[in-house]
C-alpha positions as CSV (number, residue, x, y, z in Angstrom):
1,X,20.8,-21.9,5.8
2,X,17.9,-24.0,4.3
3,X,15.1,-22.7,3.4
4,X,13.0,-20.7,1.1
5,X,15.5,-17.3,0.0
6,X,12.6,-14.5,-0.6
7,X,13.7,-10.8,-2.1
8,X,11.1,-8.0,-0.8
9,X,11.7,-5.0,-2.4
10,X,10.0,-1.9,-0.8
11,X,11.0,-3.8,2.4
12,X,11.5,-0.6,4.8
13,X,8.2,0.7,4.2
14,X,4.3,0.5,5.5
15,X,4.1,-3.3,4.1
16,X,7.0,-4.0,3.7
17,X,8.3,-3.9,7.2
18,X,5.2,-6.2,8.1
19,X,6.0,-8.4,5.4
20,X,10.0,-8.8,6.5
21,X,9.1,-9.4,9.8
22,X,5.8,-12.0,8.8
23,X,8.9,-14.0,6.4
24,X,11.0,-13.9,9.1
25,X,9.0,-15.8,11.6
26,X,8.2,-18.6,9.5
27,X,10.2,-21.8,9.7
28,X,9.8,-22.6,5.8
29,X,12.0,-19.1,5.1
30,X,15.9,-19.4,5.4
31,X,16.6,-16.0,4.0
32,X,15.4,-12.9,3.3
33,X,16.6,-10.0,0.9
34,X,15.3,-6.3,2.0
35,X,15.7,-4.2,-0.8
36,X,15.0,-0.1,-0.1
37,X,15.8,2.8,-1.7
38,X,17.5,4.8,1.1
39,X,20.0,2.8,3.4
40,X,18.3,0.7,6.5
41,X,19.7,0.5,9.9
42,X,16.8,-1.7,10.8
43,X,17.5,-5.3,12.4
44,X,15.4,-8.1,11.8
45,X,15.9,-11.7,11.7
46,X,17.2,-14.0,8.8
47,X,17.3,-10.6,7.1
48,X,19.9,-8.7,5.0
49,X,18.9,-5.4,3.4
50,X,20.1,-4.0,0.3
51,X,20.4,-0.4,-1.2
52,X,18.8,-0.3,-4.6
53,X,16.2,1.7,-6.8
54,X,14.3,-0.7,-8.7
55,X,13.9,2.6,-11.6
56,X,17.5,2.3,-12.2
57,X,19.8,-0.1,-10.2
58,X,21.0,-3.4,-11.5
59,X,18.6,-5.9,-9.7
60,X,20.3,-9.1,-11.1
61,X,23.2,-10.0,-8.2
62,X,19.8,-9.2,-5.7
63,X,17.5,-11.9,-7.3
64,X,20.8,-14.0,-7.8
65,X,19.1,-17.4,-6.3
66,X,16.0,-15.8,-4.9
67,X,13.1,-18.9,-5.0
68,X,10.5,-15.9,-4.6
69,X,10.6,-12.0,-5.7
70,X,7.6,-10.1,-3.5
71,X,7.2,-6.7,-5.3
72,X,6.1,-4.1,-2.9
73,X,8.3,-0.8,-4.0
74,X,5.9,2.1,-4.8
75,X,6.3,6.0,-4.7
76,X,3.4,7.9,-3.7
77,X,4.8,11.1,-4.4
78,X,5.8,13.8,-5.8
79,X,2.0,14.1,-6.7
80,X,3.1,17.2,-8.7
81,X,5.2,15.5,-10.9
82,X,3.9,12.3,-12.3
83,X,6.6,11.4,-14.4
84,X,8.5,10.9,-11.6
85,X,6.2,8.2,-10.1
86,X,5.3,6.8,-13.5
87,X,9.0,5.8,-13.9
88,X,9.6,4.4,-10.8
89,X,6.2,2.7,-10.2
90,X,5.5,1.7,-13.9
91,X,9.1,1.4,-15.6
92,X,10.7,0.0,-12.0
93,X,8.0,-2.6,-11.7
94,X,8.9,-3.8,-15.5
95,X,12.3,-3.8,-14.7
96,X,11.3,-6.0,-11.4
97,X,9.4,-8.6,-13.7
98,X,11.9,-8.6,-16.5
99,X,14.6,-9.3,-14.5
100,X,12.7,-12.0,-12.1
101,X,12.2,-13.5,-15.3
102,X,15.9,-13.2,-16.6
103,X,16.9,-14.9,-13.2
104,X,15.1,-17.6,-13.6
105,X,13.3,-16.9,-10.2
106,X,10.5,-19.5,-9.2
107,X,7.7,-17.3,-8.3
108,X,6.6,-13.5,-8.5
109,X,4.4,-11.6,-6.2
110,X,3.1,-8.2,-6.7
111,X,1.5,-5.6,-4.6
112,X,-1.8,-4.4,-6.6
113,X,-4.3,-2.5,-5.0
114,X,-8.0,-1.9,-4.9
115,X,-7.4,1.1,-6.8
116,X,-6.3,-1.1,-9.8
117,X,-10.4,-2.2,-10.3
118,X,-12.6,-0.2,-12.3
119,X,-14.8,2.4,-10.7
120,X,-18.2,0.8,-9.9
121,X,-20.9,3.1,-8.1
122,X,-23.0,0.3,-6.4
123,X,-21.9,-1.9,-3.0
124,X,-22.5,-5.2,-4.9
125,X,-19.3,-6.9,-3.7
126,X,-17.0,-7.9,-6.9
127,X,-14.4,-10.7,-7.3
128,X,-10.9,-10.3,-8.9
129,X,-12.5,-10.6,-12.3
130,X,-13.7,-7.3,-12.2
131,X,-12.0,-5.1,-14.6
132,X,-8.5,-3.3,-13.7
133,X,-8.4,-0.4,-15.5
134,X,-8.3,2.1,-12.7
135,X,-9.8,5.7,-12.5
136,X,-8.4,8.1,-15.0
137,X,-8.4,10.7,-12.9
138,X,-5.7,9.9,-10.3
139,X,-1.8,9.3,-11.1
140,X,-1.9,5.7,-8.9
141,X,-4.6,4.6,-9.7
142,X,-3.7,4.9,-13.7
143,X,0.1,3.3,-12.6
144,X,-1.6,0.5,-10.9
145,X,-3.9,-0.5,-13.8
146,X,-1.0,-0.6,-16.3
147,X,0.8,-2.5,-14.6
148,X,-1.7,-5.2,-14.1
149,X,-1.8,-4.6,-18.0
150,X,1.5,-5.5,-18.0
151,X,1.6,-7.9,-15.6
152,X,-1.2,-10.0,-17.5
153,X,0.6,-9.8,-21.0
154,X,4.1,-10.9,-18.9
155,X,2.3,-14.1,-17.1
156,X,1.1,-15.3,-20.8
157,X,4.6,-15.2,-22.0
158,X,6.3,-16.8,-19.4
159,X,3.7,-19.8,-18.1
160,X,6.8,-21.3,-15.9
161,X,6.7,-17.8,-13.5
162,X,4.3,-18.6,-10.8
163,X,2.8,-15.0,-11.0
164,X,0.3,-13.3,-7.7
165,X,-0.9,-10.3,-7.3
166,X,-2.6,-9.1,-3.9
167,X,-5.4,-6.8,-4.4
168,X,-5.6,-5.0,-0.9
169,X,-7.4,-1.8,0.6
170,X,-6.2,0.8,2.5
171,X,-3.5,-0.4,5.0
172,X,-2.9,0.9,8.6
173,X,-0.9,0.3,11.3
174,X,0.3,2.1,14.2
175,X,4.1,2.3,13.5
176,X,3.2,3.4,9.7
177,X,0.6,6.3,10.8
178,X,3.8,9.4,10.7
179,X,4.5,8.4,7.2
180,X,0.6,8.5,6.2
181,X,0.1,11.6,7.4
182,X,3.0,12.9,5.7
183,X,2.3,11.2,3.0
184,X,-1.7,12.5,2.3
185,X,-1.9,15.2,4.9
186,X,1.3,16.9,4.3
187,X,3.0,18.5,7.3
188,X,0.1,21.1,7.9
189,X,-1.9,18.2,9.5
190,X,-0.1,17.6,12.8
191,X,-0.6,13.9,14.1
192,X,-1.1,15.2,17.2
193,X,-4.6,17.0,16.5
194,X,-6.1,13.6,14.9
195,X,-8.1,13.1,17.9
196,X,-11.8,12.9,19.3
197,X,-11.7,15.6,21.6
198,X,-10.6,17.7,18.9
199,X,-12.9,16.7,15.9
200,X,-16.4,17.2,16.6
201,X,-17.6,17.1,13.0
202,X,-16.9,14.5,10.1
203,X,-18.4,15.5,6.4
204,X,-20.5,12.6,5.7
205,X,-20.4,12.2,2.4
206,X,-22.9,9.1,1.2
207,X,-20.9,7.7,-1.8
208,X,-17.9,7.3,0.1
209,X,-16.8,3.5,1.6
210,X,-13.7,2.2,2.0
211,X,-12.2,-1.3,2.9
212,X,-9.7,-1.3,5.5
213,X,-7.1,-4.0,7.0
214,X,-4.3,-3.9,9.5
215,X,-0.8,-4.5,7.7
216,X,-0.2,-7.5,9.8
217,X,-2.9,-9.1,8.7
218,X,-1.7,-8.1,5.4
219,X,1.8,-9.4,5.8
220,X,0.1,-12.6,6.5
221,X,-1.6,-12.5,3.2
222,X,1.9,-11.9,1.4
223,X,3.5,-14.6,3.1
224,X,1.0,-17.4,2.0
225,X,1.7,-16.3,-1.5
226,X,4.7,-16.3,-1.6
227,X,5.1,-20.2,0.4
228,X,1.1,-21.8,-1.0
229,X,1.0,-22.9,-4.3
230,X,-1.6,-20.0,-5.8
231,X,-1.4,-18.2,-9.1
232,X,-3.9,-15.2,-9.8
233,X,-4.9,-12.5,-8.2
234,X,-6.5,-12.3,-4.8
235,X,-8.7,-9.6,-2.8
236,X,-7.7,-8.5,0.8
237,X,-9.3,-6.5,3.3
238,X,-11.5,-6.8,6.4
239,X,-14.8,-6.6,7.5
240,X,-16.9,-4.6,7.5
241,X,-16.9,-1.9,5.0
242,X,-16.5,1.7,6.2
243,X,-18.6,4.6,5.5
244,X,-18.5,8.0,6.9
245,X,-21.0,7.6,9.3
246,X,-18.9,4.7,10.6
247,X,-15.5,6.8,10.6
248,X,-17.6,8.9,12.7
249,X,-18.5,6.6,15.5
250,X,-14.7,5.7,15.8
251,X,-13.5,8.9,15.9
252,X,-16.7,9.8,18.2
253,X,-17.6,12.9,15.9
254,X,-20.8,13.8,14.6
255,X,-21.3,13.1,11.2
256,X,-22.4,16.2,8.7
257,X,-23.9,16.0,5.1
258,X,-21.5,17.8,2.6
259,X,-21.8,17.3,-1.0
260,X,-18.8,15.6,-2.6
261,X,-18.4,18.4,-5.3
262,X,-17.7,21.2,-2.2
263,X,-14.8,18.5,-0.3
264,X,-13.4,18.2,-3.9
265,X,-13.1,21.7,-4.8
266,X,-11.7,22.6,-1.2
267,X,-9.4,19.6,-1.8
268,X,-8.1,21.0,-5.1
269,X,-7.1,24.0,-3.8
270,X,-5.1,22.9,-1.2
271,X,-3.5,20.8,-3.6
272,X,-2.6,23.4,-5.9
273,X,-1.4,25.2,-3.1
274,X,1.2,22.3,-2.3
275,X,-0.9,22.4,1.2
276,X,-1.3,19.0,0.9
277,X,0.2,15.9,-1.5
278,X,-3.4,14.0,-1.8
279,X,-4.5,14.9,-5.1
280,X,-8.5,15.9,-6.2
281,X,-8.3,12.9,-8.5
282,X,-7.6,11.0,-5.9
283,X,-10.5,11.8,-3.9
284,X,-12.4,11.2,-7.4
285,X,-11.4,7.7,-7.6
286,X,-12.0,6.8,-3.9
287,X,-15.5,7.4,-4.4
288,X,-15.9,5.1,-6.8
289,X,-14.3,1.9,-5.6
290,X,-15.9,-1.1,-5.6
291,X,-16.5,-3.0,-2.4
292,X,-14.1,-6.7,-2.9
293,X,-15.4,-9.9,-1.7
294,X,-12.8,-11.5,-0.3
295,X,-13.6,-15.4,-0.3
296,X,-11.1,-16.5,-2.6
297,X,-8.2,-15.0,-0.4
298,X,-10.2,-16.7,3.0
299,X,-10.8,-20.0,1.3
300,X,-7.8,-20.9,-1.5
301,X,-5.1,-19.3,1.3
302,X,-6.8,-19.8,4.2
303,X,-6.6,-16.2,5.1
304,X,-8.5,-15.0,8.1
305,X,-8.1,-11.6,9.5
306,X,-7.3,-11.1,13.3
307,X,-8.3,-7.6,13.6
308,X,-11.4,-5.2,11.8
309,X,-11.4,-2.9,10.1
310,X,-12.6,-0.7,12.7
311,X,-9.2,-1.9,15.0
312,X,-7.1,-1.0,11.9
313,X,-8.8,2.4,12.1
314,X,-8.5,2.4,15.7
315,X,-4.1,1.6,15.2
316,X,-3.8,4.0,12.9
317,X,-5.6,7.5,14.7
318,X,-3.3,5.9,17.5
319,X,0.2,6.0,15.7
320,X,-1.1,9.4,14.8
321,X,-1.7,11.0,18.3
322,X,1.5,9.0,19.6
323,X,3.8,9.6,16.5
324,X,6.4,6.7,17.1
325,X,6.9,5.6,14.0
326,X,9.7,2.9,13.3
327,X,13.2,2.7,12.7
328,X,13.5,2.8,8.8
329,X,13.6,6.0,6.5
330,X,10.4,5.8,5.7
331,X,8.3,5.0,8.5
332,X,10.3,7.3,10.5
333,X,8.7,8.9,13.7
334,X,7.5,12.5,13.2
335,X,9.8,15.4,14.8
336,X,8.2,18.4,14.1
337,X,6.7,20.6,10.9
338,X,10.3,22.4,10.8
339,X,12.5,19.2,9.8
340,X,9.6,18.1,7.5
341,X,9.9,20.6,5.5
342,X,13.6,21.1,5.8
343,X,14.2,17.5,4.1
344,X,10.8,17.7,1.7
345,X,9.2,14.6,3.6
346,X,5.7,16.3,2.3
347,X,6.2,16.4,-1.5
348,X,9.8,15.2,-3.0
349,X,11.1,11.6,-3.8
C-alpha cells in the first residue's frame, strides 16, 4: 500500500480515536499503526492496532518503517499514586522518543498540553514561546513540563527528527464524555444528572477560563503535523475563551460567586476521600492558565476550527446525559456505578 505509514500510540483513547479515524480518511496515509495498552476490537480503515505499553514493551518492531510516530499515550490516573503516572507518562514518553530516534523514523509528533505553559494570571493571549514549566502543584501538569524539557534537549541532539508538539486545551467530544466523567468526576457523578433541568446554580468563580475545542477539530490539527512540513510547537483551541459565567449560559444555570479557596478546600476533601480522582492541585493550576493565541496553528497549518468552543461544550454535557461512549476500552460507554467500581474505572491504571 503506498502511502505515508503513521504509528499513533494512545490510539483507543479521547484523541486518539479522532486522530485514527482523521489519518485514515486522508489519501496521503497508506497505513496506520494503533498502539493501546489494553487489546482493541475497534475497526477502522487502513488501520491495524497493536497491544503495547509504551512504560515497558519493546516499541522497536512497532516503529519498524513508521515515516511518522504521533505520541498521544497518557495516564490520567491513579491520582493517588504519582509514581505510577510519572513512569508511564514521563519514562514511556522517553522511551517513545528514544526509540523513534533509534528507528530512524522521519518525523515525531507529541501531544503537549496547555497545562505544559507557566501559570500567568492575566487574559493577555501568549504564543508558544511562553514558558513550559507547568504548575507545581498538580501531578500532569509537572509530567507535561518535563517532558517538553526533555523534548527540547532531544530535538537539539537529533536536528534530522522533524520534532512537533501540539499545545491544545481541554478536549470534548460526545463519544469521549463516559470516560471524562470517570476520569475527573469519579463514579459518584452519574452522567445522567449533568443536565440543565437539574443544575440551577454554577459557582462563578472570576479567575477561572478555559480554552476549549472539539477533538475532531483536534484530530485535524494532528494530521497536518504529521503530513505539513512544520517543526515547533503549535497552540490549539477554539474561540472564544470560556468563563464561568459562560459555562452558565450553556448549561442554562445561574451563575453564583464563590471564592476559589472554599471550591478548593471542598475539592480536597473529596479527593482525600477517593470521592473523586481530580486532584486540589489540579484545580490550582486551572486557574492559572494562560489564554493561547492560536495564529500560528491557523496560519503556518492552515487550521481552522469547524465547531466553538461553546459546541464542544454543548458535545460533551451530551455524551454525558446519553452515555454512548465508543467501542474501545477506554472510551467505553458507562453501565452503571456497580461495574465501575467492580473493575476500578475511577482510580486504578
Amino acid at each position: 500500500m503506498s502511502g505515508k505509514r503513521i504509528v499513533v500510540t494512545g490510539a483507543t483513547g479521547n484523541v486518539g480515536t479522532a486522530v485514527v479515524r482523521a489519518l485514515g480518511a486522508d489519501p496521503e496515509v497508506g497505513s496506520i499503526i494503533g498502539v493501546a495498552r489494553r487489546p482493541s476490537r475497534w475497526e477502522s480503515p487502513k488501520t491495524e492496532f497493536v497491544t503495547a505499553d509504551v512504560a515497558r514493551d519493546d516499541l522497536r518492531s512497532v516503529f519498524d518503517g513508521a515515516d511518522v510516530v504521533i505520541h498521544l499515550a497518557w495516564l490520567f490516573q491513579p491520582t493517588h499514586r504519582p509514581e505510577v503516572t510519572w513512569r508511564s507518562n514521563v519514562l514511556g514518553s522517553i522511551r517513545v522518543f528514544e526509540t523513534a530516534q533509534a528507528m530512524r523514523v522521519p518525523s515525531l509528533v507529541y501531544a503537549s498540553s496547555i497545562g505544559a505553559y507557566s501559570p500567568r494570571d492575566d487574559d493577555h493571549p501568549v504564543t508558544e514561546d511562553w514558558p513550559t514549566h507547568g504548575s507545581p502543584k498538580a501531578a500532569y501538569t509537572r509530567e507535561k513540563a518535563y517532558v517538553e524539557r526533555v523534548l527540547e534537549a532531544f530535538d537539539r541532539s537529533h536536528p534530522r527528527l522533524r520534532v512537533v508538539r501540539v499545545r491544545p486545551g481541554f478536549l470534548f467530544q460526545k463519544a469521549a464524555a463516559p470516560e471524562q466523567r470517570r476520569l475527573f468526576g469519579g463514579p459518584f457523578v452519574p452522567g445522567k444528572l449533568v443536565r440543565p433541568s437539574l443544575i440551577p446554580v454554577l459557582p462563578d468563580i472570576p479567575q477561572l477560563r478555559i480554552q476549549t475545542a472539539h477533538t475532531e477539530d483536534v484530530a485535524d490539527a494532528y494530521r497536518r503535523c504529521a503530513l505539513q512540513d512544520v517543526k515547533g510547537a503549535f497552540n490549539i483551541a477554539a474561540d472564544p475563551v470560556l468563563d464561568t459565567r459562560a459555562l452558565a449560559r450553556i448549561f442554562g444555570a445561574k451563575p453564583v460567586k464563590v471564592p476559589a479557596p472554599f471550591v478548593r478546600r471542598a475539592l480536597a476533601a473529596a479527593w482525600a476521600l477517593h470521592l473523586i480522582p481530580a486532584t486540589p492541585g489540579l484545580f490550582d493550576a486551572v486557574l492559572h492558565l494562560p489564554v493561547m493565541d492560536c495564529t500560528r496553528a491557523r496560519e503556518e497549518l492552515g487550521w481552522t476550527p469547524r465547531y466553538s468552543s461553546e459546541d464542544a461544550i454543548e458535545a460533551f454535557l451530551k455524551g454525558l446525559r446519553e452515555g454512548e461512549g465508543f467501542p474501545t476500552e477506554p472510551l467505553k460507554p458507562d453501565v452503571g456505578r456497580g461495574h465501575e467500581l467492580a473493575t476500578g474505572v475511577g482510580e486504578r491504571p
